[in-house]
SEPAMAR-146748 format. One record per residue (C-alpha): x, z negated, y negated; residue in three letters. Coordinates in Angstrom, 1 decimal. Each point is the difference from the previous one (the first is absolute). Layout:
N
px X&pz Z&py Y&res ALA
...
END
This chain:
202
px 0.0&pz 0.0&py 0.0&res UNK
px 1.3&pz 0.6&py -3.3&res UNK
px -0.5&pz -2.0&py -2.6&res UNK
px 2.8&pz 0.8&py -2.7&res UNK
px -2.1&pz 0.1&py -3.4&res UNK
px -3.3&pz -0.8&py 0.8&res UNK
px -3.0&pz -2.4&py -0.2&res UNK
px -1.7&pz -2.0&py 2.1&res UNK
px -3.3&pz -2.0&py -1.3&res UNK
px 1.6&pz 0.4&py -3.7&res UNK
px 3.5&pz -1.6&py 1.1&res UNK
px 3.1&pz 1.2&py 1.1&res UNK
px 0.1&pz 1.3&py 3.2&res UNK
px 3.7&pz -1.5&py 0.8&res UNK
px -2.1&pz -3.5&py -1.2&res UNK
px -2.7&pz 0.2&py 2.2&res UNK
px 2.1&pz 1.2&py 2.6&res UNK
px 2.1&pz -3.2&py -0.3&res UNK
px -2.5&pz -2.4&py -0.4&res UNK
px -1.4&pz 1.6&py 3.9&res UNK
px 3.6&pz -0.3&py 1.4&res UNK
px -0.1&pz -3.8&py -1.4&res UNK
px -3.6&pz -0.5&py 2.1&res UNK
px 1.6&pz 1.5&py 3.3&res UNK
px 3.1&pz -2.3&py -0.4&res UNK
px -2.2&pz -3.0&py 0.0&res UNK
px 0.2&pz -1.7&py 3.9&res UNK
px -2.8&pz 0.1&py 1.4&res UNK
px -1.6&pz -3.2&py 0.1&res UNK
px 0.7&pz -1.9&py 3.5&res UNK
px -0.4&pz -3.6&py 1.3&res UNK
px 0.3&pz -2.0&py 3.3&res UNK
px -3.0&pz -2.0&py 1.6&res UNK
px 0.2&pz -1.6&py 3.4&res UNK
px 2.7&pz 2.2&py 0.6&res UNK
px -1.3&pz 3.3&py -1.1&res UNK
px 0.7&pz 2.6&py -2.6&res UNK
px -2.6&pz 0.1&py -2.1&res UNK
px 0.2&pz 3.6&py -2.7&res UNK
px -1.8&pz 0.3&py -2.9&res UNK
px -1.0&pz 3.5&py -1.8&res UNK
px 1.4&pz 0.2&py -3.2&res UNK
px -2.0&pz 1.4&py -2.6&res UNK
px 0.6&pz 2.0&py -3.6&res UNK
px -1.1&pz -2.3&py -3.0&res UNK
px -0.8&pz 1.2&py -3.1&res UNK
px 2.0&pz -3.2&py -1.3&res UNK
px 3.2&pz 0.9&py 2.0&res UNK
px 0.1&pz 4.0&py -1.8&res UNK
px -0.4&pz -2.1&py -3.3&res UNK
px 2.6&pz -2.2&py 0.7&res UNK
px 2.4&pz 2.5&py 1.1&res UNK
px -0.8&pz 2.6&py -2.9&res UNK
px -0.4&pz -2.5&py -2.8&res UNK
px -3.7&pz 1.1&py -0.1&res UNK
px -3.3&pz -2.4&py -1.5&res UNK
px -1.7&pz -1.1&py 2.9&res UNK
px -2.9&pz 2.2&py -0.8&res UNK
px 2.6&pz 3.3&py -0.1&res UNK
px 0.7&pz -1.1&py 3.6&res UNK
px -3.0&pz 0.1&py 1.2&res UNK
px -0.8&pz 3.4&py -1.8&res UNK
px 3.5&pz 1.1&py 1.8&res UNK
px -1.0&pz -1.0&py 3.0&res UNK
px -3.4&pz 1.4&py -0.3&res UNK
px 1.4&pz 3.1&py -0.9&res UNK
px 2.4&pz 0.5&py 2.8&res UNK
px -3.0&pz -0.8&py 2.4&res UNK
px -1.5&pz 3.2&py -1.7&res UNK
px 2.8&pz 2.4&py 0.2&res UNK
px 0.5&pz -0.7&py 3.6&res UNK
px 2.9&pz -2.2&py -0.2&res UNK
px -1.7&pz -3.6&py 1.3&res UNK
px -2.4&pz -0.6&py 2.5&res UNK
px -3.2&pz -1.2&py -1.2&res UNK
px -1.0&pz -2.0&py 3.0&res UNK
px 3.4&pz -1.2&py 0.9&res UNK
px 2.0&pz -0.2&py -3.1&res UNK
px 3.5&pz 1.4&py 1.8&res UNK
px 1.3&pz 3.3&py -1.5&res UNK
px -1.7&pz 3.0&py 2.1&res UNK
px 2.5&pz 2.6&py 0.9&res UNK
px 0.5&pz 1.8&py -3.3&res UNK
px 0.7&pz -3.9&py -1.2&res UNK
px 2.8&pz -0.3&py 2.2&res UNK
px 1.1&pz 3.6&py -0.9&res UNK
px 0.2&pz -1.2&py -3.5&res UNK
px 1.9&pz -3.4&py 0.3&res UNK
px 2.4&pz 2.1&py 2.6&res UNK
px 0.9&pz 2.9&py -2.7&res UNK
px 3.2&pz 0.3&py -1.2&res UNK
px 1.6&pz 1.3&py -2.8&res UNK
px 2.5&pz 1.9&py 2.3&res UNK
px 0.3&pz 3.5&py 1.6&res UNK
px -2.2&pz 0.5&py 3.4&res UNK
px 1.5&pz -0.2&py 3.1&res UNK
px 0.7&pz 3.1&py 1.8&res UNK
px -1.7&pz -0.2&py 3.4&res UNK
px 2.7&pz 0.2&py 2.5&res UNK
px 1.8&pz -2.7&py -2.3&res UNK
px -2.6&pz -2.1&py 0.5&res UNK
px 0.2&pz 0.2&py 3.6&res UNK
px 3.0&pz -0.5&py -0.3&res UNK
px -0.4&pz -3.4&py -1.5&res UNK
px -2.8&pz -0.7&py 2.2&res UNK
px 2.2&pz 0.8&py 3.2&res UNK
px 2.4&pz -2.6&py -1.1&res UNK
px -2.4&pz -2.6&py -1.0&res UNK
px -1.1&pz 0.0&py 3.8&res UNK
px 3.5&pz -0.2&py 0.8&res UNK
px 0.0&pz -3.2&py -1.7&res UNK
px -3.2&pz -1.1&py 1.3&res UNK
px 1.5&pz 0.1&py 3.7&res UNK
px 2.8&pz -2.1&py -0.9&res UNK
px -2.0&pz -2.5&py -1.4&res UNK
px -1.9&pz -0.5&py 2.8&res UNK
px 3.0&pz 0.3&py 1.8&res UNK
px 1.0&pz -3.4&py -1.0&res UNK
px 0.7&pz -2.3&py 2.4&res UNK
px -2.4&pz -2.9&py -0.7&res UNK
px -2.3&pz 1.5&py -2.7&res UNK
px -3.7&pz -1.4&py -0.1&res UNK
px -1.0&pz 2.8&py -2.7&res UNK
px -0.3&pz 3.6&py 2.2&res UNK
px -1.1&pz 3.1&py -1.7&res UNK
px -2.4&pz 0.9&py 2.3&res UNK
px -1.7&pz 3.6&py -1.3&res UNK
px 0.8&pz 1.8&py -3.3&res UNK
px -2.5&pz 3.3&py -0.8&res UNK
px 0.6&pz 2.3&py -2.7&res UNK
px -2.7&pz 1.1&py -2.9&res UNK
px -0.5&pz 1.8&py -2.8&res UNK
px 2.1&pz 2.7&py -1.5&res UNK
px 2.4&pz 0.4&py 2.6&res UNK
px -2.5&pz -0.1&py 2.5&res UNK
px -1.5&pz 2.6&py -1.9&res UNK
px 3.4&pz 2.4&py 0.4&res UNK
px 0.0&pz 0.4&py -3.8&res UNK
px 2.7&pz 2.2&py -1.0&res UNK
px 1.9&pz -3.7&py -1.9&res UNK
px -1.2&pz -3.4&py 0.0&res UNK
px -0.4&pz -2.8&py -2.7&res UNK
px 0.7&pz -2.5&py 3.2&res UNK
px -0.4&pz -0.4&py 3.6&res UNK
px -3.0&pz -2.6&py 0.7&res UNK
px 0.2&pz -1.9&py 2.8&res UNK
px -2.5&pz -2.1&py 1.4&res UNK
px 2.4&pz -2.9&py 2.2&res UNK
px -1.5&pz -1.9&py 2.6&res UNK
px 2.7&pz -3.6&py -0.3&res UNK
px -2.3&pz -3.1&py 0.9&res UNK
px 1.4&pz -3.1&py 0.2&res UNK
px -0.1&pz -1.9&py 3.2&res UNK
px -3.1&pz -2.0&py 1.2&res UNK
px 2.2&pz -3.7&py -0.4&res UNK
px 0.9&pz 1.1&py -3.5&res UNK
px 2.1&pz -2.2&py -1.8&res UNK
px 0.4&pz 0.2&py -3.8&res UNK
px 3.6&pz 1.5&py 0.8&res UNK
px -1.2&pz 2.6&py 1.6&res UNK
px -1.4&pz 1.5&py -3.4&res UNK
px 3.6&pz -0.3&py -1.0&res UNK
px 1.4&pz 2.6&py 2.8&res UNK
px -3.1&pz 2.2&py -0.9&res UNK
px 1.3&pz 0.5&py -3.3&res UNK
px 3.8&pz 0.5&py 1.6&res UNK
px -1.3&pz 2.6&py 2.1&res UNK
px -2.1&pz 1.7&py -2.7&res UNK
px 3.2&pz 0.0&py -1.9&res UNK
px 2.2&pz 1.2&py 2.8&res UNK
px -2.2&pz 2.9&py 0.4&res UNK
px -0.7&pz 0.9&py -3.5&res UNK
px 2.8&pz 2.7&py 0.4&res UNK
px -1.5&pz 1.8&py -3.2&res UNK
px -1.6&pz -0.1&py -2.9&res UNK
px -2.3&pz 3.2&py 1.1&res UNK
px -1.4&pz -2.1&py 2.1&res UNK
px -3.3&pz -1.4&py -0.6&res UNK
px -0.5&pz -2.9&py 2.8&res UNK
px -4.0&pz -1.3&py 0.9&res UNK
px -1.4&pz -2.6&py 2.1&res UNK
px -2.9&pz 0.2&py 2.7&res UNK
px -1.8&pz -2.6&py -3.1&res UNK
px 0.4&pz 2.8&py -2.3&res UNK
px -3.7&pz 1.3&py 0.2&res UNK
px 0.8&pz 3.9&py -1.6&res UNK
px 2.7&pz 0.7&py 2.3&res UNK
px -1.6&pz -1.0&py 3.2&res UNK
px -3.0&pz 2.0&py -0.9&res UNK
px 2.5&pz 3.3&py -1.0&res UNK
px 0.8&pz 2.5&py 2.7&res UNK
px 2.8&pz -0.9&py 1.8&res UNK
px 2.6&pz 1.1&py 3.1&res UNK
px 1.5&pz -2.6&py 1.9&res UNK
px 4.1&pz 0.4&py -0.8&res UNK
px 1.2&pz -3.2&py 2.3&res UNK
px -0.9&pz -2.1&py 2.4&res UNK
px 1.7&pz -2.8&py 1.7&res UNK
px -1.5&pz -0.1&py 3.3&res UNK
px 0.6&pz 3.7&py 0.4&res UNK
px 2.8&pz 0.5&py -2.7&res UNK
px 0.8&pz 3.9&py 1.5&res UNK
END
């Protein structure tokens, strides 16, 4: 998507663009009870694009009403729908040729299969699918989505959060790649082809 120049709801795009990045960076909310994980769905506030644009609480809630108009929130579910995430994922950088980004997508499974490789780890990537553009075959790419499958074990312990965000680091091999969660509501409805899998990794 590009967004060089131009307006979203009256602002910036770079802005709004920015203030999405800052909702997705936000951990989804999580607890333990009797042992369990419990996860919460977070939720775009028309308070959190004020705070983060240095808007009136009533210009946030126009914002947000707005990008609920233009296709960029979900009404129902208040996530970003998939032209959302397009937008918080743009870039002000050149595309990606294709067979570069298979490129990088070939070795961020190489990294994936050392991580779970390691003797001892409790955090396994278990199924990675690809989406959007490159799924598409588009002649370049903004990013490569990928919608990764890394639960965390049924005893979870709170250090076990820690080595999820080691492994999401480890494999973060580039910054054209755009990584998703089975939580994240857009990409598990997107079209998708199964890239990995660790029970049948060939």
């Amino acid at each position: 998507m590009e967004i060089r120049g131009k307006k979203i709801c009256g602002l910036d795009a770079v802005q709004v663009r920015d203030a999405l990045r800052a909702f997705l960076d936000v951990k989804t909310p999580m607890s333990f009870e009797d042992g369990e994980v419990k996860i919460e769905r977070k939720t775009l506030k028309a308070d959190f694009l004020a705070k983060e644009l240095g808007l009136a609480e009533a210009e946030g809630a126009r914002l947000l009403a707005g990008l609920i108009a233009d296709g960029y929130i979900d009404k129902e579910k208040l996530t970003p729908t998939y032209q959302g995430m397009a937008l918080a994922q743009a870039e002000d950088r050149d595309r990606l040729p294709w067979n570069e980004a298979k490129n990088i997508l070939d070795e961020f499974l190489d990294a994936g299969r050392q991580v779970n490789a390691k003797p001892g780890a409790r955090v396994l990537i278990e199924r990675v699918h690809v989406f959007g553009s490159y799924l598409a075959g588009a002649e370049t790419v903004g990013d490569i989505d990928l919608l990764i499958e890394m639960p965390l074990p049924e005893d979870c312990e709170p250090e076990d959060m820690d080595e999820q965000d080691a492994v999401t680091e480890a494999i973060k091999i580039s910054g054209y790649l755009s990584f998703h969660d089975e939580f994240d509501l857009v990409a598990a409805e997107a079209e998708k082809r199964l890239v990995y899998d660790r029970r049948n990794p060939t």
